[in-house]
GUTIRO-664089 format. One record per residue: residue number from 1; x, y, z of N, C-alpha, C in turn. Coordinates in steps of 0.1 Angstrom, whole numbers. Example, Ala and Ser with C-alpha at 12.3 -4.5 7.8 and 13.67 -1.06 7.14 Angstrom:
<vobas>
(1 (132 -57 78) (123 -45 78) (132 -33 78));
(2 (128 -22 71) (137 -11 71) (129 0 79));
</vobas>
This chain:
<vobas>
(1 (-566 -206 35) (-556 -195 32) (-560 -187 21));
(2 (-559 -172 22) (-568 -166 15) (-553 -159 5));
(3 (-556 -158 -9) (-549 -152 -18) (-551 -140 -20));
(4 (-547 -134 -18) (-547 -116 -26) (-535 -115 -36));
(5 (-535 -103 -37) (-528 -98 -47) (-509 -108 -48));
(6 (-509 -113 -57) (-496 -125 -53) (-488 -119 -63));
(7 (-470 -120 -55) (-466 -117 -67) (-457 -124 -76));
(8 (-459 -128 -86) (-455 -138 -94) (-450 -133 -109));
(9 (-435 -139 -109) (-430 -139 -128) (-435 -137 -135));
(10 (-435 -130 -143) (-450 -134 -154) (-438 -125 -166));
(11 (-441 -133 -178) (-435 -124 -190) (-443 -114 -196));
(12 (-442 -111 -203) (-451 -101 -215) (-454 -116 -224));
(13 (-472 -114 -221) (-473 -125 -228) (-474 -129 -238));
(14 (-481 -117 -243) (-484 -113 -260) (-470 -118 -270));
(15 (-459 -112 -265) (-447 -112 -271) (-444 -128 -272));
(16 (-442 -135 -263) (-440 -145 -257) (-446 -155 -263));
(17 (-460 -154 -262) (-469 -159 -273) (-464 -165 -286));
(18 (-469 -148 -289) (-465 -152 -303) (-451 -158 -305));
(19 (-440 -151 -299) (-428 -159 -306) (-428 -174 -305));
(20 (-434 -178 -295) (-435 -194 -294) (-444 -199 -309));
(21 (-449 -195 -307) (-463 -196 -318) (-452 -198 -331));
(22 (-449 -191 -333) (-441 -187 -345) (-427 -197 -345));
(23 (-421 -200 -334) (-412 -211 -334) (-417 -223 -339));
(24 (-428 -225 -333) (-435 -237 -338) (-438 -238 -352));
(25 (-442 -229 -353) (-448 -228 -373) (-434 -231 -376));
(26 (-426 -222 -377) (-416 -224 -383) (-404 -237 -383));
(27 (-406 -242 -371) (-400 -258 -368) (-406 -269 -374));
(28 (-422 -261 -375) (-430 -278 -386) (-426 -274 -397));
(29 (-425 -263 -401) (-420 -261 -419) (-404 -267 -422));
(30 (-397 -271 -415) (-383 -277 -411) (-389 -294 -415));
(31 (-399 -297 -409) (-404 -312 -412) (-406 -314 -423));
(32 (-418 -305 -431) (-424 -302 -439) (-413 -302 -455));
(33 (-404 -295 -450) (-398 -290 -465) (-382 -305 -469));
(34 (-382 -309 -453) (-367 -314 -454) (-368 -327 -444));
(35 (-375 -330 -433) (-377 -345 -427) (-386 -350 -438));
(36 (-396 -353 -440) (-402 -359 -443) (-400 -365 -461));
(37 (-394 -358 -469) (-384 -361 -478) (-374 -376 -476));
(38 (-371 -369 -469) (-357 -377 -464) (-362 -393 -457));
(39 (-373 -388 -450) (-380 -402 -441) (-383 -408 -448));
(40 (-390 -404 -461) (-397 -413 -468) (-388 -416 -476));
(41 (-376 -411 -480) (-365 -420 -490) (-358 -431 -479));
(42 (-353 -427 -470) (-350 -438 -460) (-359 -450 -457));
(43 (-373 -447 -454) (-381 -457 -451) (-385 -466 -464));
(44 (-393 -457 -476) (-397 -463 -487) (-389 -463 -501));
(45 (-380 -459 -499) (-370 -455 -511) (-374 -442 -520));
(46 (-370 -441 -533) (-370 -430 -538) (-380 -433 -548));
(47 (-389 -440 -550) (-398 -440 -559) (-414 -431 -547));
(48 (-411 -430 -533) (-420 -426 -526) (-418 -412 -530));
(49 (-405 -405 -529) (-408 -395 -530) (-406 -391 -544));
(50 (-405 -394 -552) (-410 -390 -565) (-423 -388 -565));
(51 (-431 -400 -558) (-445 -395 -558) (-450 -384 -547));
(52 (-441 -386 -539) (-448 -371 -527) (-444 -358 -538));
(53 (-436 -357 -547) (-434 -346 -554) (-442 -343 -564));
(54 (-446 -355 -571) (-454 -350 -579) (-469 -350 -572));
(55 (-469 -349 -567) (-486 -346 -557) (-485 -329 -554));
(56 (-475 -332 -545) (-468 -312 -540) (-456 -308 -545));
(57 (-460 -305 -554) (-445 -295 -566) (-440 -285 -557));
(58 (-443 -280 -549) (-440 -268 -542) (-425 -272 -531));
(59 (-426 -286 -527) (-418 -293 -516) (-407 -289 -527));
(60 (-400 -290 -541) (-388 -287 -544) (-382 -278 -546));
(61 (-390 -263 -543) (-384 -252 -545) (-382 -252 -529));
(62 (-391 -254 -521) (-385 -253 -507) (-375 -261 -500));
(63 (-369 -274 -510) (-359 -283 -504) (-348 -271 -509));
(64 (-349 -267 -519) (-339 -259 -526) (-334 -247 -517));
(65 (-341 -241 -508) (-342 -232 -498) (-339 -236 -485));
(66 (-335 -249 -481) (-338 -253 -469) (-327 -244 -460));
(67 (-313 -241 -464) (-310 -233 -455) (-320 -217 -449));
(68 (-318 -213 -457) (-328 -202 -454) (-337 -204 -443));
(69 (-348 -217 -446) (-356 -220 -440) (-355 -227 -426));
(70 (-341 -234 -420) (-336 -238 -413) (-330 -223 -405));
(71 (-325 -214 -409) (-323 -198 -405) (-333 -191 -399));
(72 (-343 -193 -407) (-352 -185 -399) (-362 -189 -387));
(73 (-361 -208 -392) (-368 -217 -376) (-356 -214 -366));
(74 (-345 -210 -367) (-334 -215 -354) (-336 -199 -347));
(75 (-338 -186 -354) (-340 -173 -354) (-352 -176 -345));
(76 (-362 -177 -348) (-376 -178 -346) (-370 -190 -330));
(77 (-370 -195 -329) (-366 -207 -313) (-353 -197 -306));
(78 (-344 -191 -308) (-335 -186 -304) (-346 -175 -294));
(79 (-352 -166 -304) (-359 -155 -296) (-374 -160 -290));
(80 (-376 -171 -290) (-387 -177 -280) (-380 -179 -272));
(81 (-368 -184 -266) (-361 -189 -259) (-356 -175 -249));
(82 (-350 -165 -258) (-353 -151 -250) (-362 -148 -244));
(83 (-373 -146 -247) (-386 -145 -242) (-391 -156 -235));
(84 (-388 -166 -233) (-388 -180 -228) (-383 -179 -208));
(85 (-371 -175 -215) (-366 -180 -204) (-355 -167 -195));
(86 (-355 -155 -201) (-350 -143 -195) (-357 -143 -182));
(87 (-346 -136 -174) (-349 -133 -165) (-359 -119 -160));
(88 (-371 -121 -152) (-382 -109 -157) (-383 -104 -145));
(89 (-393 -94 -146) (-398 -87 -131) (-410 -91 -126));
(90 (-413 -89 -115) (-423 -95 -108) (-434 -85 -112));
(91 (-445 -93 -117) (-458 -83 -117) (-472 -92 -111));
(92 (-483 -78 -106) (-489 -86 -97) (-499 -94 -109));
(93 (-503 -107 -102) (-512 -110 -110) (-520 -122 -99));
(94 (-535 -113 -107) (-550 -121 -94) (-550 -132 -103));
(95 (-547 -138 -112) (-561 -149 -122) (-554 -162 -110));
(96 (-566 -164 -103) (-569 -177 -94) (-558 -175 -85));
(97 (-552 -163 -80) (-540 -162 -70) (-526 -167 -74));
(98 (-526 -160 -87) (-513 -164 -91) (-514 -174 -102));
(99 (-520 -188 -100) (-519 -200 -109) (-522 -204 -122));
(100 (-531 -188 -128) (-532 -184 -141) (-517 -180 -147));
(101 (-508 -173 -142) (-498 -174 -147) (-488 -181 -144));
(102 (-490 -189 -139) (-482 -204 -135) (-485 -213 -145));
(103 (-497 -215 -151) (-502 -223 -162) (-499 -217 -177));
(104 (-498 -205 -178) (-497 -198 -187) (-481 -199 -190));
(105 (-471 -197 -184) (-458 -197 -183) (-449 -214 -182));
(106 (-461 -224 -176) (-457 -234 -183) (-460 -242 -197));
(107 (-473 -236 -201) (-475 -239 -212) (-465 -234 -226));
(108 (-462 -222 -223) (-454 -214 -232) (-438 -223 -235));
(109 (-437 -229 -220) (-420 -236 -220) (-424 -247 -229));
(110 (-437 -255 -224) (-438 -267 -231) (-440 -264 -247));
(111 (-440 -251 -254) (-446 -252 -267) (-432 -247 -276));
(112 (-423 -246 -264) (-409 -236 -267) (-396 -250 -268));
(113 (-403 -263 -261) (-395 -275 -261) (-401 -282 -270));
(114 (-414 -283 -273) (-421 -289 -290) (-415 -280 -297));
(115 (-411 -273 -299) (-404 -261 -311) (-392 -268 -312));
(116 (-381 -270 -301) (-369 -272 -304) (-370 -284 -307));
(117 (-374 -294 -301) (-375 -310 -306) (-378 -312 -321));
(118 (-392 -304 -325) (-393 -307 -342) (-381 -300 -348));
(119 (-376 -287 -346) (-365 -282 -350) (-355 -294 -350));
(120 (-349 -300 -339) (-343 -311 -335) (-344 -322 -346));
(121 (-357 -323 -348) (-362 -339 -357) (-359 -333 -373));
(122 (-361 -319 -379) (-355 -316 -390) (-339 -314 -392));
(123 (-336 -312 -383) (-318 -311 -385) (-315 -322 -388));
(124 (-319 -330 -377) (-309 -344 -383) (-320 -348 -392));
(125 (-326 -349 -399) (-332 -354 -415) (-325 -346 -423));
(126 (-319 -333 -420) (-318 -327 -433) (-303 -332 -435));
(127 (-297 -329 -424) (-283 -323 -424) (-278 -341 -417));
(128 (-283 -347 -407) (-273 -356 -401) (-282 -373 -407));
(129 (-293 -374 -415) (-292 -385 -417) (-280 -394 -431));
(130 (-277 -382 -438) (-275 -392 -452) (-259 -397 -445));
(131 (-253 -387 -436) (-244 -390 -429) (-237 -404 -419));
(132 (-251 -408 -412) (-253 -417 -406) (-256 -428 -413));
(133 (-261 -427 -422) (-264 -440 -432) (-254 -444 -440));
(134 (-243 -434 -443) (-227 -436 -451) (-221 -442 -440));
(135 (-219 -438 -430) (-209 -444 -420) (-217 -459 -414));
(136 (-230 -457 -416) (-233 -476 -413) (-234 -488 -427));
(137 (-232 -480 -437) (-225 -487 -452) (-243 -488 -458));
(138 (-253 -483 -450) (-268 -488 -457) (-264 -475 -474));
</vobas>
């Protein structure tokens, strides 16, 4: 069966790209400034992160920020998810009859669901663990 010209979904990819790109940076800096804080006081207590602070001084002006910083990862995933998952026009595309942008458009979902998930894994450290740990008496 011979492929020609197929017509297939395809976003603007550039755009699409990058906003995933950028969801992701900005969902690990959600770990970065506010899970892993929290994990290590949960897991090792507070003498851990005393010492993760005094190693990287920088982690307390950004805990200090965390809303902000939680604003602009949910901003940054909101409009990957635009560009994600809008509904698009068909444009033609040859790469291997189509399957270049079939790989390309799944890759983008899968880096647009690692975005929300670490987003996901920073929320509840920031905001829903000290909560769960009062209501189980630890």
């Amino acid at each position: 069966m011979e492929h020609d010209e197929q017509q297939v979904d395809t976003p603007d990819t550039w755009r699409q790209s990058a906003a995933n790109f950028l969801a992701l940076f900005t969902s690990t800096g959600t770990l970065i400034c506010c899970a892993l804080p929290s994990a290590l006081a949960a897991v090792a207590g507070g003498a851990a992160v005393v010492s993760l602070v005094s190693v990287v001084p920088w982690l307390v002006p950004l805990s200090q920020n965390k809303e902000w910083i939680f604003l602009g990862a949910g901003l940054m995933i909101a409009l990957s998810a635009f560009l994600t998952f809008r509904p698009k026009g068909t444009v033609a595309c040859t790469i291997a009859g189509g399957e270049g942008c079939r790989v390309a458009s799944r890759f983008q979902k899968a880096t647009f669901w690692l975005s929300a998930g670490v987003y996901g894994v920073g929320v509840f450290f920031a905001y829903g663990l000290l909560p769960v740990m009062t209501f189980f008496g630890a």
